[in-house]
C-alpha positions in Angstrom: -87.2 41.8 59.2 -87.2 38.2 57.8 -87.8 36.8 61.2 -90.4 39.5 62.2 -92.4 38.2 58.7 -92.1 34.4 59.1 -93.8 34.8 63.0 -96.3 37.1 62.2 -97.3 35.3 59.0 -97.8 32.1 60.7 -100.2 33.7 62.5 -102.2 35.4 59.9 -102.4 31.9 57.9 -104.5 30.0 60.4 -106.9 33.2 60.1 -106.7 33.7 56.0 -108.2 29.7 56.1 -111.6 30.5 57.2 -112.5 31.7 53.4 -115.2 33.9 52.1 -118.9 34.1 53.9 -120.1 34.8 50.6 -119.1 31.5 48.9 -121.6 28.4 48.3 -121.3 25.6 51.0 -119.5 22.5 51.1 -121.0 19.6 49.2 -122.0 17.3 52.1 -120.3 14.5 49.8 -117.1 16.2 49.1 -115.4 19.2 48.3 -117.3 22.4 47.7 -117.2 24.1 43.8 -115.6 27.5 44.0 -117.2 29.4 41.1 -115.2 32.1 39.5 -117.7 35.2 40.5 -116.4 33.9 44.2 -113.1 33.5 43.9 -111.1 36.7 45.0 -107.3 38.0 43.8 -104.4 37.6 46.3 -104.1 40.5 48.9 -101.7 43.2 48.6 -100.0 44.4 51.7 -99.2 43.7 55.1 -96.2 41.9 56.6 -95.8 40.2 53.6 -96.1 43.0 51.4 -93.3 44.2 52.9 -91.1 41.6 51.0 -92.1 43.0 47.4 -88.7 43.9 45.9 -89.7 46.4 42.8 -85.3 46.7 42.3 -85.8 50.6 41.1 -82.4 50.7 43.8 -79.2 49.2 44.4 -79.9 48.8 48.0 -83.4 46.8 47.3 -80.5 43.9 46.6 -79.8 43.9 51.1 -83.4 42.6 51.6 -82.1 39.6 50.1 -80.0 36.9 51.0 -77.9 34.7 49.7 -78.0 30.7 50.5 -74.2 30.6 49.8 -74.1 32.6 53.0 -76.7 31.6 55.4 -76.1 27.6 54.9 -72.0 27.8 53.9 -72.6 26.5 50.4 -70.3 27.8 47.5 -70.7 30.8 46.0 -72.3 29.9 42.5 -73.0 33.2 41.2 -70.8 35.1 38.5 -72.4 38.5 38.6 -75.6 39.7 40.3 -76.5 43.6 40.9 -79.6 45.5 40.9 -80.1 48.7 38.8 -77.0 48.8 37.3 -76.7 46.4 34.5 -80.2 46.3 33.9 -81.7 49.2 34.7 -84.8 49.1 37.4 -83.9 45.3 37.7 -82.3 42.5 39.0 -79.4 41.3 37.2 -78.3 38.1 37.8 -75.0 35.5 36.0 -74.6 32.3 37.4 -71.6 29.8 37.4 -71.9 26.0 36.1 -74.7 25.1 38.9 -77.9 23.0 38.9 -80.7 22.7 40.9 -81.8 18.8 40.3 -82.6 16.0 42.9 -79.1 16.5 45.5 -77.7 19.2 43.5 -77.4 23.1 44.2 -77.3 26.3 42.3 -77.7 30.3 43.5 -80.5 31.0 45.6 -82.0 34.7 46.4 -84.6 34.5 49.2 -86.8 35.8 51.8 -87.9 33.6 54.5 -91.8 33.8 55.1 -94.6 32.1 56.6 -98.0 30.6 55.7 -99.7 30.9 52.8 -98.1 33.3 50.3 -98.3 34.1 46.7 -94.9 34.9 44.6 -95.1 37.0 41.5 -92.0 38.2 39.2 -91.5 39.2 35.4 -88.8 37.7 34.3 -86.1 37.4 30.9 -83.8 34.7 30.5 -81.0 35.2 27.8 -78.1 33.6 26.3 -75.0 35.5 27.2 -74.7 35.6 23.4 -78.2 34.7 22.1 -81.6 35.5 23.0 -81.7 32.0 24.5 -78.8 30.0 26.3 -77.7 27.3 24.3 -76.3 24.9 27.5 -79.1 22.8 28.4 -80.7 23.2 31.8 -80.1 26.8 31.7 -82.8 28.3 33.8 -84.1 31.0 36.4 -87.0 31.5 38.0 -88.5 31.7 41.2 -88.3 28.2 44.0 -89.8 28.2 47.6 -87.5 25.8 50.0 -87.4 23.8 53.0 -84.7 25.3 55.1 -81.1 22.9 55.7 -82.9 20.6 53.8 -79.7 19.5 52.4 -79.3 15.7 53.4 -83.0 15.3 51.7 -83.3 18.9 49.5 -87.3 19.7 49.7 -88.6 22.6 47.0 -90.7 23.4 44.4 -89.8 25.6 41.7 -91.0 27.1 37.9 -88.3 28.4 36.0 -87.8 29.5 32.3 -85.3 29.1 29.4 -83.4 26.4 27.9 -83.9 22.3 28.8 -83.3 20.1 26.2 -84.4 23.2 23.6 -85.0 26.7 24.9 -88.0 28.5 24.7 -89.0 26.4 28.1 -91.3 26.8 31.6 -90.4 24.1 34.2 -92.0 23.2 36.8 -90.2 20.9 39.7 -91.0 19.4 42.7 -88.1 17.7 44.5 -89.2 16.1 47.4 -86.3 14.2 49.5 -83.5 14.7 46.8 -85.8 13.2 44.1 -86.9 15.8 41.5 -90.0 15.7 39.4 -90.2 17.9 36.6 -92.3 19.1 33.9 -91.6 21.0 30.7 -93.8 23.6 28.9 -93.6 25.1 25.4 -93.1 29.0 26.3 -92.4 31.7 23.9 -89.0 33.8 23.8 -88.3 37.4 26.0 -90.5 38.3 29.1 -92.4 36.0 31.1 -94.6 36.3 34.0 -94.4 33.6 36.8 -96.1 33.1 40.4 -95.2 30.3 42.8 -97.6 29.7 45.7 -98.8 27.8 48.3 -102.4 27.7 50.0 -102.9 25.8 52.5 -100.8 22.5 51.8 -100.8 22.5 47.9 -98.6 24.4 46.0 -99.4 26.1 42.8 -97.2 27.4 39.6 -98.9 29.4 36.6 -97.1 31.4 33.8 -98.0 34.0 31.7 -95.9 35.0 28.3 -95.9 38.6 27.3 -99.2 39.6 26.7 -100.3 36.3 27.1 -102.7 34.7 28.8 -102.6 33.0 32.6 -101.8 29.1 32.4 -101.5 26.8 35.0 -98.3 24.9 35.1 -98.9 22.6 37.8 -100.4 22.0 41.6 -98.6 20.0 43.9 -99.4 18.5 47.4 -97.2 19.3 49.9 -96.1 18.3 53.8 -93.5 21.2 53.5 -93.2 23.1 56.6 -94.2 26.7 57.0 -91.7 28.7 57.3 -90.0 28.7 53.5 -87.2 30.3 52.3 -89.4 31.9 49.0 -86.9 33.2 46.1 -85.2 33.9 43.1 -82.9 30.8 41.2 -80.7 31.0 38.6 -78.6 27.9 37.2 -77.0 26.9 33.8 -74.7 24.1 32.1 -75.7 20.7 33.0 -73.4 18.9 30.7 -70.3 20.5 32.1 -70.9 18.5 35.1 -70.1 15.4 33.0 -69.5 12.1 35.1 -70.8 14.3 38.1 -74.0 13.9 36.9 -74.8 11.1 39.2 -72.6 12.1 42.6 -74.3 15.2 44.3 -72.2 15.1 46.8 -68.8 15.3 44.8 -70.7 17.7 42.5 -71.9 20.3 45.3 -68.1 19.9 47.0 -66.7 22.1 44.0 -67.2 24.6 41.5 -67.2 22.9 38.0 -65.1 24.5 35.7 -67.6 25.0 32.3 -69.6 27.0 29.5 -72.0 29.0 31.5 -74.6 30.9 29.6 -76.9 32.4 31.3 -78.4 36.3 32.0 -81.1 36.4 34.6 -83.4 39.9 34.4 -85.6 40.4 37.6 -88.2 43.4 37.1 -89.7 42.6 40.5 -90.7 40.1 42.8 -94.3 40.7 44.5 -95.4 38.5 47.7 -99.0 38.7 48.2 -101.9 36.8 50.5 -104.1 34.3 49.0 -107.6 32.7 50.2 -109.2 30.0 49.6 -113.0 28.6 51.4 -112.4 26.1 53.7 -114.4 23.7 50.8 -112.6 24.2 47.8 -110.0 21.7 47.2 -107.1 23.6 44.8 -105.9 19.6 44.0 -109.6 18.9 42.8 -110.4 20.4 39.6 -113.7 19.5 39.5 -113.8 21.9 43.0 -110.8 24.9 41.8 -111.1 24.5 37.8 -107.7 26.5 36.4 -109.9 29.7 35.5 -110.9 29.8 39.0 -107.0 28.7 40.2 -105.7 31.6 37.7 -108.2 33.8 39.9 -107.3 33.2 43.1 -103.5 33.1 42.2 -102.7 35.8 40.0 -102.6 39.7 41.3 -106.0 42.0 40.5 -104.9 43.0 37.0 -101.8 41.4 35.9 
């Protein structure tokens, strides 16, 4: 099926670019203003609907695959099951792993094409707190270049415990160098999209029964077919004089304190559009109400 998406998606993306008839024109100066009253939800549906995962079954866990697999990395995950620990759910515990400039952790994906929106509700817990208390314990959703392992390409936002839990990251490691950014997020079920329109890629969060925030936008010269999915890593500091050798790092698995538990309610894949004029980089032209918009499902 995966292959079947990423064609036919690459396809539809040229056509989503030609934006809404309805919307005001292009400055002649610039990039156009999208106002909020034009700016439309992400579609539901189609080929890329088909890779929604709700996880209400044990078998929703063979639409997935496993990087560990597909590009003969190690096997960094402890426990993972869907519908049985956590009922309705993903349920994921990862080894000592990272995800940080050369390193690797557990990856989950679906590989799609073109412009695509990623939406999950997600928990992060300590295996004995509410939080993890080993730093750079995180999970979340990450969209990567494929074998990009020589120079790792991704972007990612993840939750839980950096330097102090209660965390949303947001990385974008291009060539092996990551850049992240932390955010202040309150404890128990959060709400995260990852997306890409066009050649800038969006992250936004949401707490429980919170509001829409915009994490970060990103340019990007990745290429379009992505392998879009669901991370989970923990336990930095067991890595010890690792820390600076990727290579020696990724060639084992470290022996440490893991202490992580990864909840997945769903991951959703919708369409998103954008006029030709709006710039998503600009916020003069895509202001984050009109980002949160154009982003975020009808609804959620």
């Amino acid at each position: 099926m995966r292959a079947k998406v990423a064609g036919v998606l690459a396809v539809v993306s040229v056509l989503s670019g030609c934006g809404s008839g309805t919307a005001a024109p292009p400055s002649p100066t610039g990039p156009g203003v999208l106002t909020l009253e034009n700016a439309t939800p992400p579609a539901k549906g189609g080929e890329v609907g088909e890779a929604t995962t709700e996880f209400d079954d044990a078998a929703d866990l063979s639409m997935w695959t496993k990087l560990s697999e597909t590009e003969k990395d190690i096997d960094r995950i402890a426990k993972l099951d869907v519908d049985k620990t956590a009922k309705g759910a993903l349920y994921m515990e990862p080894k000592t792993s990272a995800w940080f400039d050369g390193f690797r952790g557990p990856f989950l994906y679906q590989e799609l094409a073109g412009d695509i929106v990623m939406h999950a509700r997600v928990k992060v817990e300590g295996k004995e707190d509410d939080q993890p208390k080993r730093k750079f314990s995180l999970g979340g959703l990450m969209a990567r270049q494929p074998g990009s392992y020589a120079k790792p390409n991704w972007v990612s936002i993840t939750t839980g415990t950096i330097e102090k839990p209660g965390q949303v990251e947001v990385k974008y490691t291009k060539d092996g160098s990551s850049k992240p950014q932390e955010l202040a997020v309150k404890d128990g079920w959060v709400e995260l999209v990852l997306a890409r329109v066009g050649r800038v890629f969006v992250a936004l969060y949401k707490e429980e029964k919170g509001k829409w925030k915009v994490g970060q936008r990103w340019p990007s010269t990745l290429p379009d077919v992505l392998q879009w999915g669901i991370t989970g890593y923990t336990d930095w500091d067991s890595y010890s004089t690792l820390k600076k050798d990727a290579d020696k790092g990724n060639a084992k698995q470290i022996t440490g304190q893991p202490d992580l538990k990864l909840t997945i309610d769903y991951v959703r894949f919708l369409r998103p559009e954008l006029p030709d004029y709006a710039d998503p980089l600009n916020n003069a032209s895509v202001t984050d109400e009109v980002l949160i918009k154009a982003m975020t499902p009808a609804g959620a």
